[in-house]
C-alpha positions as CSV (number, residue, x, y, z in Angstrom):
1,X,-80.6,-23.2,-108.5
2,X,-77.4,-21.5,-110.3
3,X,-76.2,-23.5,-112.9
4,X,-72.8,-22.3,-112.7
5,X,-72.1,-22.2,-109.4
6,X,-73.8,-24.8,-107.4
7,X,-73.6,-28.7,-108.1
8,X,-77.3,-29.9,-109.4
9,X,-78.7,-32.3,-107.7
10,X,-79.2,-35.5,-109.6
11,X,-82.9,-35.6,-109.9
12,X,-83.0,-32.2,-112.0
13,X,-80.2,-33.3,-114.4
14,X,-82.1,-33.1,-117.5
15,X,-83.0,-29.0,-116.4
16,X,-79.4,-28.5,-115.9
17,X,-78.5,-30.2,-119.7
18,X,-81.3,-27.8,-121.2
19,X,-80.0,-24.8,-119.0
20,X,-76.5,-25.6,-120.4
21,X,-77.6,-26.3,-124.0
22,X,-79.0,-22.6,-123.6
23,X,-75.8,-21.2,-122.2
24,X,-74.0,-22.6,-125.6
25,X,-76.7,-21.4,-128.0
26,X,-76.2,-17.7,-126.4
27,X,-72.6,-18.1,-126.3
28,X,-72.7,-18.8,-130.3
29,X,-75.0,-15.8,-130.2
30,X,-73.0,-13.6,-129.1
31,X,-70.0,-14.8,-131.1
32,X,-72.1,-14.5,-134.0
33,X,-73.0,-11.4,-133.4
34,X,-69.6,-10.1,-132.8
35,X,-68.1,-11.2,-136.0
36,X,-71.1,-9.7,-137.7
37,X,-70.1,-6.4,-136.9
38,X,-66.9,-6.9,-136.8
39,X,-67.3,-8.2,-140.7
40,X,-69.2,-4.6,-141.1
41,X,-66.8,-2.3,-140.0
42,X,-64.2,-4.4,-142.3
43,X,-66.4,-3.9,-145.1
44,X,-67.3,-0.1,-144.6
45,X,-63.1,0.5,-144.0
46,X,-62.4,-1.4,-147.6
47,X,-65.0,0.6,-149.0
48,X,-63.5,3.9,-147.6
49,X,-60.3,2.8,-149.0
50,X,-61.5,2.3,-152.1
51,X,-63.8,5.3,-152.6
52,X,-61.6,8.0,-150.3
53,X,-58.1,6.6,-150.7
54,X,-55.9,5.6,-147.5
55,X,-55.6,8.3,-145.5
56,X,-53.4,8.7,-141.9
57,X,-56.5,10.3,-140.1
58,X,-59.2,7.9,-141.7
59,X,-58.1,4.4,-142.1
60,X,-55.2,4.1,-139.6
61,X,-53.4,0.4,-139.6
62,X,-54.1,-0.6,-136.3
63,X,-58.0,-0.9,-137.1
64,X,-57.0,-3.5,-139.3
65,X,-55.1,-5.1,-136.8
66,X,-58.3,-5.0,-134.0
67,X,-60.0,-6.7,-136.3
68,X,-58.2,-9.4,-137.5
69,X,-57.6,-10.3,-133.8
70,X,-61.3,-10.5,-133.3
71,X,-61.7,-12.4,-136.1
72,X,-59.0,-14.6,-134.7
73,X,-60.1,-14.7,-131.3
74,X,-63.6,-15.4,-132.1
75,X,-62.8,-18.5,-134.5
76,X,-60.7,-20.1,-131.6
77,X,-63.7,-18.7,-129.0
78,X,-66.4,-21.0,-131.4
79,X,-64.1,-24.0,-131.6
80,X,-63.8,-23.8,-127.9
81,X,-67.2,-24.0,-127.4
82,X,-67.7,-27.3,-129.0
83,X,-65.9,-29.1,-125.4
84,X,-69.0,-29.2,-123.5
85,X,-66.9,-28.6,-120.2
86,X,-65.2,-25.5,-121.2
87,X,-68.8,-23.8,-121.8
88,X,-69.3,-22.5,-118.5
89,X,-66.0,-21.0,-117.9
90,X,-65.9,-19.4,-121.4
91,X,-69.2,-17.6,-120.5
92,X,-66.9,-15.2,-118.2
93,X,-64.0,-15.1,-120.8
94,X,-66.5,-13.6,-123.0
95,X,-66.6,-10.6,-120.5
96,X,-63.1,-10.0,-120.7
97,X,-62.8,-10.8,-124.1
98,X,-65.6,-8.0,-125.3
99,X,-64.7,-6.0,-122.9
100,X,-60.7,-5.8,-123.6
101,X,-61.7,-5.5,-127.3
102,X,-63.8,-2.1,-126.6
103,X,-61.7,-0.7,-124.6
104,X,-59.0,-1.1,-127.4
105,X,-61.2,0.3,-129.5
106,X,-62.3,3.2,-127.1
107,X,-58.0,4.1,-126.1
108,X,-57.8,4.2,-130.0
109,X,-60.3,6.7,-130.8
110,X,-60.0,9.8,-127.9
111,X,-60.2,8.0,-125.0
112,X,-63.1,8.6,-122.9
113,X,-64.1,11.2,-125.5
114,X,-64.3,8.2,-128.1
115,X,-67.5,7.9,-130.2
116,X,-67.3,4.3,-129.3
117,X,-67.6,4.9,-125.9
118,X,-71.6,3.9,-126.0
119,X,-69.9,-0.3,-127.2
120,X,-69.7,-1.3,-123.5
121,X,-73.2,-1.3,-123.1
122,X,-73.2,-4.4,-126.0
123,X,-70.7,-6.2,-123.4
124,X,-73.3,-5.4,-120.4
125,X,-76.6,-6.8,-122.7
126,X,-74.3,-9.9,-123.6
127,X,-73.6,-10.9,-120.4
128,X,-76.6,-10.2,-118.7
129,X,-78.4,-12.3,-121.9
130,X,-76.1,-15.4,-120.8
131,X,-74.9,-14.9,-117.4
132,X,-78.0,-13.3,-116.4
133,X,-77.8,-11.0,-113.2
134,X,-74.3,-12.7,-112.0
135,X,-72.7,-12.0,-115.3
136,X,-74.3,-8.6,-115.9
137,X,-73.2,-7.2,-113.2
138,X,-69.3,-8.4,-113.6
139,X,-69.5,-7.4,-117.0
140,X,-70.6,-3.8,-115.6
141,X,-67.9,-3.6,-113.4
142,X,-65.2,-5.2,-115.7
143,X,-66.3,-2.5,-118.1
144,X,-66.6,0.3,-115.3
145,X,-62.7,-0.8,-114.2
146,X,-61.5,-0.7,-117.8
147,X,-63.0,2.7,-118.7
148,X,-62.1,4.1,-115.5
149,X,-58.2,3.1,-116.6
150,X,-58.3,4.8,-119.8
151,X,-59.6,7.9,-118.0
152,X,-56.7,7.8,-115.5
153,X,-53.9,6.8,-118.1
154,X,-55.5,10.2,-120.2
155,X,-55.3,12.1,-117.3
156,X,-52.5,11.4,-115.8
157,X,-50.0,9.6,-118.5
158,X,-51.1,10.3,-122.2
159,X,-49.3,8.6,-124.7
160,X,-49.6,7.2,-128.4
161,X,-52.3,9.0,-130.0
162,X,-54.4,9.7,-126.5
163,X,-55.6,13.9,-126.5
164,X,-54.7,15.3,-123.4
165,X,-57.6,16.7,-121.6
166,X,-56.2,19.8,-120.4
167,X,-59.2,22.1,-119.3
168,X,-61.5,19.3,-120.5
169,X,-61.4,16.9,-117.7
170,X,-64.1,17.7,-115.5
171,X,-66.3,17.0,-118.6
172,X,-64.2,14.0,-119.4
173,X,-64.9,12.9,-115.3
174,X,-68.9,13.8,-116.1
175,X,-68.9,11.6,-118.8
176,X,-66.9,9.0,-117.7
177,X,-69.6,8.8,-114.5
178,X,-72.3,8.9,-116.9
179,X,-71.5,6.1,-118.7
180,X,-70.3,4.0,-115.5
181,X,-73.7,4.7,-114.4
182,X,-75.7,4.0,-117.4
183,X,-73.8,0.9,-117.6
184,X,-74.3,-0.4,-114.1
185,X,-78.5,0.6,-114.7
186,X,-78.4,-1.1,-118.3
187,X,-76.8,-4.1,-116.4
188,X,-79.7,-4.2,-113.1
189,X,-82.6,-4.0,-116.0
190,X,-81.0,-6.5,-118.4
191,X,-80.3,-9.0,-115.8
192,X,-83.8,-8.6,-114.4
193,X,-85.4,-9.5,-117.6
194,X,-82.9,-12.0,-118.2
195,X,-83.6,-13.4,-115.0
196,X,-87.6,-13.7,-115.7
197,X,-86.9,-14.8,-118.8
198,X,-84.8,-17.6,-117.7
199,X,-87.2,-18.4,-114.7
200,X,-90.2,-18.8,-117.4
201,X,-88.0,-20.8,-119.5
202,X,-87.3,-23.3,-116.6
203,X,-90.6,-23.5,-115.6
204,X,-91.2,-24.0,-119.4
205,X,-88.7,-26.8,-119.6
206,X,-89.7,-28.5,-116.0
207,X,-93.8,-28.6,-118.1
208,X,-91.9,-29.6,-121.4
209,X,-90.1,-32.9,-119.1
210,X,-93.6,-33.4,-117.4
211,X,-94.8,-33.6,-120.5
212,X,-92.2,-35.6,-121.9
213,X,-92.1,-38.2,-118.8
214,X,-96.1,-38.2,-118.7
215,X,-95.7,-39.5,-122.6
216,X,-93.2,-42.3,-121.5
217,X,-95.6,-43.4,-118.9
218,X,-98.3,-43.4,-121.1
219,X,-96.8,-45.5,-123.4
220,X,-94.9,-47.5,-121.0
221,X,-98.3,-48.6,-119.5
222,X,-99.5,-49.2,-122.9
223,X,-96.6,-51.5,-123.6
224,X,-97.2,-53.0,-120.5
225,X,-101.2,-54.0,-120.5
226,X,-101.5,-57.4,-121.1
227,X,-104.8,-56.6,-123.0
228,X,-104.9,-55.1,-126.5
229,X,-105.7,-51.2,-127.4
230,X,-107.0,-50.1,-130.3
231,X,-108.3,-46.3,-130.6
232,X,-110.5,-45.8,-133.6
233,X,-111.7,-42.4,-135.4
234,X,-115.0,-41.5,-135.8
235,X,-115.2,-42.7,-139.4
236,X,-113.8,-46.3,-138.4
237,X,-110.4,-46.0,-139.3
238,X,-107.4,-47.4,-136.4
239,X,-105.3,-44.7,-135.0
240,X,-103.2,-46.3,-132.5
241,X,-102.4,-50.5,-131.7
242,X,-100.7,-51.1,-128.9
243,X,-97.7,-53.8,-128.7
244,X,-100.2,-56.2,-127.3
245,X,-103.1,-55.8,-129.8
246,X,-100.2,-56.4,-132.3
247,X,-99.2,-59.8,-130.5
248,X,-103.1,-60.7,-130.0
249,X,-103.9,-60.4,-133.7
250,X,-100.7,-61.4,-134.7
251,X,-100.7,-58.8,-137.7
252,X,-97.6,-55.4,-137.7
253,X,-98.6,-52.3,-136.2
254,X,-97.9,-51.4,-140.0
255,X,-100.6,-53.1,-140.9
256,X,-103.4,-52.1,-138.6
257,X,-102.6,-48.2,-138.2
258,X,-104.5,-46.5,-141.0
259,X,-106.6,-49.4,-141.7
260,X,-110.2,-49.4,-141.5
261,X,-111.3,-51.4,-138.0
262,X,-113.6,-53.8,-140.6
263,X,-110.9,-54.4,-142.9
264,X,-108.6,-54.9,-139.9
265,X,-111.1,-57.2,-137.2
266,X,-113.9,-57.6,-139.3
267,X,-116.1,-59.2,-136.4
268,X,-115.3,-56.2,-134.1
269,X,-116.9,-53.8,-136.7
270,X,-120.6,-54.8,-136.4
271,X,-120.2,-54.1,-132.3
272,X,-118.3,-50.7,-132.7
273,X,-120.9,-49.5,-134.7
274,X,-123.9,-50.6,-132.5
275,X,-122.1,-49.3,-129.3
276,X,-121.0,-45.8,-131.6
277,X,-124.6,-45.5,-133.5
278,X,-126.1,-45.9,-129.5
279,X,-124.0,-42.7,-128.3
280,X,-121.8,-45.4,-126.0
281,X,-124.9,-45.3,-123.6
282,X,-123.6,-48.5,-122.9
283,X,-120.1,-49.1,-123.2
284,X,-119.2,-48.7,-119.5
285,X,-121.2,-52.3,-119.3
286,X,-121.4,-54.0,-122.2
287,X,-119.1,-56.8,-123.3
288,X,-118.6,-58.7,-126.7
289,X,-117.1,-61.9,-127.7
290,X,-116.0,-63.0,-130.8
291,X,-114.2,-65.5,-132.8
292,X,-111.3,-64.5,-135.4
293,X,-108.7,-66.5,-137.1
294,X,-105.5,-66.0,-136.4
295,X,-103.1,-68.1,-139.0
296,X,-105.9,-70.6,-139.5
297,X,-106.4,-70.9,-135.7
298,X,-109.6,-70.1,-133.9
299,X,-109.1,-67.6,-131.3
300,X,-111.8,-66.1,-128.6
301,X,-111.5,-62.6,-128.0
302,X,-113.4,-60.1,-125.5
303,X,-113.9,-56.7,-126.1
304,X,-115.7,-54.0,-124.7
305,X,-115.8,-50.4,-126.6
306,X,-115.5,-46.9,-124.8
307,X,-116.0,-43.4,-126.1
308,X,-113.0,-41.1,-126.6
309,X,-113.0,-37.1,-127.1
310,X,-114.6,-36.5,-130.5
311,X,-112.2,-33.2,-130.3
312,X,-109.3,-35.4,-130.9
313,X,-110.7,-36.8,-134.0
314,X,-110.7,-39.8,-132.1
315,X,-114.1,-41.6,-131.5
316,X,-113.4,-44.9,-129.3
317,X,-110.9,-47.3,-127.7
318,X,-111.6,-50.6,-128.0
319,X,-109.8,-52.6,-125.1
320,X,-109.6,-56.6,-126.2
321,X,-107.8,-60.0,-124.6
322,X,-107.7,-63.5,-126.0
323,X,-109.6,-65.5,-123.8
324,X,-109.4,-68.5,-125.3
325,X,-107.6,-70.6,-122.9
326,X,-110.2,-69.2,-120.0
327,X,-113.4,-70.1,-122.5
328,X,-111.6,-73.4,-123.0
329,X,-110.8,-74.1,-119.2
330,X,-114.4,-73.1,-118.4
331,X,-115.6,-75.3,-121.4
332,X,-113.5,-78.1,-119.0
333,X,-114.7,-77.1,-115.7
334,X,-118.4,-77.6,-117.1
335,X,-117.5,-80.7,-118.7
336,X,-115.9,-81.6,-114.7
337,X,-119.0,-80.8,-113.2
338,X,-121.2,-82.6,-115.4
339,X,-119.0,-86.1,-114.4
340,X,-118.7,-85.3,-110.8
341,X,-122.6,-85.0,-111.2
342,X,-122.6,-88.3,-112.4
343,X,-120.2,-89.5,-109.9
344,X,-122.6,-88.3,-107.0
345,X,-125.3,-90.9,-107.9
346,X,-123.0,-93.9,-110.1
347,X,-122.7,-95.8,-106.6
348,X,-126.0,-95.8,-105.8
349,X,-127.0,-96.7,-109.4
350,X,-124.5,-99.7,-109.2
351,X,-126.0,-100.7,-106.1
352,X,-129.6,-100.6,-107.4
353,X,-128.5,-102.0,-111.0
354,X,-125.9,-104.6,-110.5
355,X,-127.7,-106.7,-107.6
356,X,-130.8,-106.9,-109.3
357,X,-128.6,-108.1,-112.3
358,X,-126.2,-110.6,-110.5
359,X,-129.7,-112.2,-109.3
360,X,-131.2,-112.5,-112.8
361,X,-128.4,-114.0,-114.2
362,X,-128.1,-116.6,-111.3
363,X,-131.8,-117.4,-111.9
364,X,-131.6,-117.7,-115.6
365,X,-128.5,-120.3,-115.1
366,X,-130.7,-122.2,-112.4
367,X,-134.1,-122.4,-114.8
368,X,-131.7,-123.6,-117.5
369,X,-130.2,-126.3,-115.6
370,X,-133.4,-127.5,-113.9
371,X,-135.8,-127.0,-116.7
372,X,-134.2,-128.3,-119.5
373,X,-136.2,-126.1,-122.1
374,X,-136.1,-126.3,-125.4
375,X,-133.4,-124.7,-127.8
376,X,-135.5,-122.0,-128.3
377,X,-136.1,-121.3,-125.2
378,X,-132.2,-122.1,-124.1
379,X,-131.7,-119.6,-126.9
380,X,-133.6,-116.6,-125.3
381,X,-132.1,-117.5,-121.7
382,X,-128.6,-116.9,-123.7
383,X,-129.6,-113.7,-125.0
384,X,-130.8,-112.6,-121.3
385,X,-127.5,-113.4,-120.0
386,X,-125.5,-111.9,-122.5
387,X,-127.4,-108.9,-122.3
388,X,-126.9,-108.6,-118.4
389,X,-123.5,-108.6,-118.9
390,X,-123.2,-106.1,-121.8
391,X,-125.2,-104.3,-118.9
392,X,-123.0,-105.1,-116.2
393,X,-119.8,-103.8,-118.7
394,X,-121.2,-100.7,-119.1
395,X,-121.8,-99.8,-115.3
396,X,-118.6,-100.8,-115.4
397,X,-117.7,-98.4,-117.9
398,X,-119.8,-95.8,-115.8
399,X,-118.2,-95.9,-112.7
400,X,-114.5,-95.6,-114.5
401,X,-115.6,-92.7,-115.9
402,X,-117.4,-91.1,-112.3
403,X,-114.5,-92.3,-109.3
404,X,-111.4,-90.6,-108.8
405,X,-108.3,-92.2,-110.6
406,X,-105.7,-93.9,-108.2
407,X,-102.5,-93.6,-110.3
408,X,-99.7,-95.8,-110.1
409,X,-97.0,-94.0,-112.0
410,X,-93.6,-94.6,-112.9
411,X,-91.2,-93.8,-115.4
412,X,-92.0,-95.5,-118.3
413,X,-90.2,-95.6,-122.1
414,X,-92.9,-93.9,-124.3
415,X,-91.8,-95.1,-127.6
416,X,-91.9,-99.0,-126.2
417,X,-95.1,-98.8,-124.6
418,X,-96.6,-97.1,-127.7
419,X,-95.1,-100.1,-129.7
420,X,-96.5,-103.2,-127.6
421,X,-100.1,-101.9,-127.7
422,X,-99.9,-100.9,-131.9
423,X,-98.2,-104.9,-132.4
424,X,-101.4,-106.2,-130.6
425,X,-103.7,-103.8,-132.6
426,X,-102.2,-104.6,-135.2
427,X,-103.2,-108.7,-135.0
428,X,-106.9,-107.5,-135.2
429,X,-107.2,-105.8,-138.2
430,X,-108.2,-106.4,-141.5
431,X,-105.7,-106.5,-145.0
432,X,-107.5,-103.1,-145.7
433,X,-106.2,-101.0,-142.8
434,X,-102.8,-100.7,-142.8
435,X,-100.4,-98.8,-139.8
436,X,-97.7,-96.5,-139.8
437,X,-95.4,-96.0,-137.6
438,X,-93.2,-93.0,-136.5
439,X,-92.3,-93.6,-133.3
440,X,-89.5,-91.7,-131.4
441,X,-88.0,-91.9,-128.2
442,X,-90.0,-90.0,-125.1
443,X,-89.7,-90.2,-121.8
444,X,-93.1,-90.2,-119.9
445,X,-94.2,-90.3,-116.0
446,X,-97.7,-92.3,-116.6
447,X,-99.8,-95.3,-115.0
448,X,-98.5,-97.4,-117.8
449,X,-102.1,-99.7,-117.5
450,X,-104.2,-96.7,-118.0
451,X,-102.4,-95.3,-121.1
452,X,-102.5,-98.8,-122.7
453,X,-106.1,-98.8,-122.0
454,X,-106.7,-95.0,-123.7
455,X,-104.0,-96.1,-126.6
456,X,-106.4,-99.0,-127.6
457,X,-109.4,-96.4,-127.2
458,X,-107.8,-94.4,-129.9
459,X,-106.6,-97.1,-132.2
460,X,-110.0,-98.9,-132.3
461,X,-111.8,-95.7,-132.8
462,X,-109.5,-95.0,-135.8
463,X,-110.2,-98.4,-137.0
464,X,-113.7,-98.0,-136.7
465,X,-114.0,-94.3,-138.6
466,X,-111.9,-96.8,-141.7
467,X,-114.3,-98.9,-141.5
468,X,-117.4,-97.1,-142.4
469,X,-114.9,-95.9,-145.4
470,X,-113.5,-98.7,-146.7
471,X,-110.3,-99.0,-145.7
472,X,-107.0,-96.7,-145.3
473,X,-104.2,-95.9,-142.9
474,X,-103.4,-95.4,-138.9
475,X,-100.7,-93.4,-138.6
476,X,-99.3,-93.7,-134.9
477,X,-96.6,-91.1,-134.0
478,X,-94.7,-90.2,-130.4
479,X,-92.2,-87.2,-130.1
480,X,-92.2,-83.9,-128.6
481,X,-92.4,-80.0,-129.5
482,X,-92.4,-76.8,-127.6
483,X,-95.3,-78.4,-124.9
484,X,-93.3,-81.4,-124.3
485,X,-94.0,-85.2,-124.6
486,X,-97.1,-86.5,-126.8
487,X,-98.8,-89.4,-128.6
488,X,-100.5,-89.2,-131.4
489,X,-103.2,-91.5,-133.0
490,X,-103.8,-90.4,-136.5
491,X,-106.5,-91.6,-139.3
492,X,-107.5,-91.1,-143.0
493,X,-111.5,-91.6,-142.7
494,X,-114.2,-89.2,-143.4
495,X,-113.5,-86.8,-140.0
496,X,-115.8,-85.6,-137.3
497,X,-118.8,-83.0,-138.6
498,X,-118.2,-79.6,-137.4
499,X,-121.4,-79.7,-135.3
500,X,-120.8,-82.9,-133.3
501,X,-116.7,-82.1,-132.5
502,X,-117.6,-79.9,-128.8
503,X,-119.5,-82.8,-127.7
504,X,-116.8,-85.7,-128.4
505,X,-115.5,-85.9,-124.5
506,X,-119.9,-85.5,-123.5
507,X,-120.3,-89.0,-121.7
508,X,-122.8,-91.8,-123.4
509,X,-122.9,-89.5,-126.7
510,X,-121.7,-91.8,-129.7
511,X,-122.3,-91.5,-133.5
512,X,-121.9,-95.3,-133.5
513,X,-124.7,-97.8,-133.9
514,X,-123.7,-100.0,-130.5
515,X,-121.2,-97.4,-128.8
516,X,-121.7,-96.6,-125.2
517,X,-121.0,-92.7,-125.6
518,X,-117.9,-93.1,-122.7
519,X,-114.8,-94.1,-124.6
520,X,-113.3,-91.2,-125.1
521,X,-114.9,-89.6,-122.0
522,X,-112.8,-92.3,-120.1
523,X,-110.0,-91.7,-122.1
524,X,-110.2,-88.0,-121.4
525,X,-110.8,-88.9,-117.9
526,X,-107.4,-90.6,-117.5
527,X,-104.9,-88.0,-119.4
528,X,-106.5,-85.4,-117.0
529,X,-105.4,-87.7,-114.2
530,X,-102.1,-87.5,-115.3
531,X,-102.1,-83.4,-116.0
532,X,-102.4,-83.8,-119.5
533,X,-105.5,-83.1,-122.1
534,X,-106.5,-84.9,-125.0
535,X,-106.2,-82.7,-128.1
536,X,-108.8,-83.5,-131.1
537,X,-108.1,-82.1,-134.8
538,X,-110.5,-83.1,-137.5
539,X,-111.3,-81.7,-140.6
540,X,-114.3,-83.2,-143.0
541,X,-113.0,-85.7,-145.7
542,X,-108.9,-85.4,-144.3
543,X,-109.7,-87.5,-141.0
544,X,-109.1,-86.8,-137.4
545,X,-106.1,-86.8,-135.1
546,X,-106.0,-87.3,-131.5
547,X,-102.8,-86.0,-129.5
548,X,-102.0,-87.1,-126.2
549,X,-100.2,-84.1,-124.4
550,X,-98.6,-84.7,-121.5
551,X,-98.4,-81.8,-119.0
552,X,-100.9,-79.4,-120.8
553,X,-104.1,-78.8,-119.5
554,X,-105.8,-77.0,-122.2
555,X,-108.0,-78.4,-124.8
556,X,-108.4,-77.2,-128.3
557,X,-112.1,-78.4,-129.1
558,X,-114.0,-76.0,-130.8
559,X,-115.2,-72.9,-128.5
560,X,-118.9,-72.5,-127.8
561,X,-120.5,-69.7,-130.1
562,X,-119.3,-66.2,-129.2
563,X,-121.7,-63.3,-127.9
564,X,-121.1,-60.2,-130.0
């Protein structure tokens, strides 16, 4: 590809910008250069005057004048070289530029004969440095023509301060072919190297933009991983924390770069070590979960911990997502499982359960009517009976909690719905438990019956945790944030222990001295009808809120203990 004469092509743009940036810079070069030699000969004339005295045969006026028009042609020549489009046809100025400025020189001192002869050379290694074999060889002709003139103007048509070359001028013709011919060699071996040189740099600059785009992709597909990066030295301190490691963890890049990883993730430390300490033997296969806290949340990550060059300085990568929504969905799924489970035998039990009831209760009612027993007697018949229906309620119960829900939704006024079932609650309670409302207007899509029913779940659980403490306050609450819609059912008591909190949706598992174990696992049961989950937050001595979301179907019970 020429740069100056043929249009790049798009896709090598960025070559062509370097290419041209390296035009300029030799352009300046050669400027430079110029006026640097110029500013000599200015110098050594002053100092000639100075030391000699002016002279008509040393220090004639018109040296004075060549320089100060080099001097003023190269100041205008730099400024020009500042419009980035007037770069490339300034390269070929230079040529005629240099080359009318040694051939001044050159008429003004003997012609062809001129000591100064030897400067066209400089105009030849300056074009061929920028222009490369194109410009070299112009530059060698230029100068070639421009010689060749003086030569025929001294021969033929001397004037000003020109020596004829009467009986000199086949030596003048010698020389004058000389010097054409050195010029025209200098300018095929300066252009050669020129070209080599500027073929290496090409190929120099095309491994410097591989380089260049490999880096963007490299950090483009870093930015891009949905999974965290961390690369970790060999004494344990963080290198590098991609954008996603810095979301995960929620802590600046600022503040994990330079950090030591146990200072950083403590609970990744103990696992990096292991998997470092066993030479990464296993690291292709082995996987770790652990729980951190992010701003007073729980959070599930999984990591797994590869070895890096140790030539880099860099020991490991440690590749990491938050998993908690997937530990929390399979928590779910589990839980799922377990009730359909239970579903797969809850006819059959009510079947095998209820009949067997129905005919001991219609017995006991006949014996009592026929027998007339005693009150003692009537007394234990009464406890049968009422026990066989506590029964009969809880298969009841039971088969709630195993058959698919049949929803009859509509749209229904949250905040008025929420308000009917708290004004019944509230007729059952006792002067010490007192009810708050802050109710605000939502909009929900429910089976209104079926929400009533979990509503009255949660409000007689709340009531029954103020109970066992004496008293205290319900605080009922409706609105809606980021995940939409919810209800909230809010109490004061002593809270749920930490160890018993996972198991709250388990069916038939109650802390209470008479509780069936499926209230909340009904109550559960419904919201996920509706697409929604039940979210539990409880902390010892503060109480325990339950949300209804609407629409979400993650929980936020505690995850099940991490494998690190």
């Amino acid at each position: 590809m020429n740069l100056l004469f043929d249009p790049p092509p798009e896709s090598t743009q960025e070559l062509v910008d370097a290419e041209r940036s390296s035009l300029t810079r030799s352009l300046f070069t050669v400027a430079a250069v110029r006026l640097t030699v110029v500013s000599l000969l200015l110098v050594g004339l002053v100092m000639q005057l100075v030391l000699r005295g002016p002279t008509e045969d040393d220090v004639g006026a018109w040296r004075f004048v060549l320089i100060g028009v080099t001097y003023g042609l190269s100041v205008v020549y730099l400024l020009l070289l500042r419009v980035r489009r007037l770069v490339e046809p300034l390269a070929y100025v230079q040529i005629g530029l240099d080359g009318i400025l040694v051939s001044a020189l050159v008429f003004m001192t003997q012609g062809v004969e001129s000591p100064f002869a030897f400067a066209y050379v400089f105009v030849v290694l300056s074009a061929s440095m920028s222009l490369y074999r194109r410009g070299g060889l112009i530059a060698a002709a230029t100068t070639v023509l421009m010689f060749g003139s003086i030569l025929l103007v001294q021969l033929f048509s001397p004037f000003g301060g020109l020596v004829p070359l009467e009986g000199r001028w086949a030596g003048a013709v010698s020389s004058y072919v000389g010097h054409s011919a050195g010029m025209i060699v200098v300018a095929l071996l300066a252009s050669t190297l020129a070209e080599k040189l500027r073929a290496t740099g090409q190929k120099l600059a095309e491994k410097e933009l591989d380089l260049e785009h490999l880096a963007e992709l490299h950090a483009a597909i870093l930015r891009s991983l949905p999974a965290g990066v961390l690369t970790v030295d060999d004494a344990g301190f963080i290198q590098f924390a991609n954008e996603s490691a810095v979301v995960i963890l929620e802590q600046g890049a600022e503040r994990l770069v330079g950090r030591a990883l146990g200072q950083a993730v403590p609970p990744m430390a103990p696992a990096w070590q292991r998997t470092r300490e066993s030479l990464f033997r296993a690291s292709g296969r082995e996987r770790f979960e652990i729980d951190i806290q992010v701003r007073g949340e729980p959070r599930r990550v999984g990591f797994s911990v590869a070895p890096l060059s140790f030539d880099t300085g860099v020991s490991a990568i440690i590749v990491f997502q938050d998993v908690t929504d997937r530990v929390r969905l399979e928590d779910a799924v589990a839980r799922s499982e377990r009730l359909a489970s239970v579903g797969q035998f809850a006819a059959g039990l009510a079947h095998e359960v209820r009949n067997p009831l129905a005919s001991m209760c219609a017995s006991i009612d006949v014996l009592s009517a026929s027998l007339e027993p005693p009150p003692s007697m009537q007394r234990l018949m009464s406890n049968i009976t009422k026990e066989a229906e506590r029964l009969n309620a809880l298969i009841s119960d039971f088969l709630a909690l195993a058959r698919p829900r049949k929803l009859e939704v509509a749209d229904i006024d949250g905040e008025r719905l929420v308000a009917s079932v708290v004004e019944m609650f509230e007729n059952e309670l006792q002067a010490d438990i007192r009810v708050e409302r802050h109710l605000h207007p939502i909009e929900v899509r429910v089976d209104e019956d079926l929400i009533r029913q979990v509503l009255w779940n949660l409000l007689r659980n709340a009531r029954d945790a103020l109970l066992v403490k004496g008293g205290g306050t319900v605080r009922v609450s409706t609105g809606e944030d980021v995940d939409g819609a919810f209800i909230s059912v809010a109490d004061d008591g002593d809270g749920i222990p930490e160890d018993v909190l996972p198991r709250v949706f388990d069916p038939f598992f109650t802390t209470k001295e008479r509780g069936s174990g499926l209230g909340l696992a009904i109550s559960n049961s419904i919201v996920e009808a509706h697409g929604g989950s039940l979210w539990v937050e409880s902390r010892s001595a503060q109480g325990t809120t339950v949300i209804i979301r609407f629409g979400v179907l993650t929980s936020n019970l505690p995850l099940p203990e991490a494998v690190a």
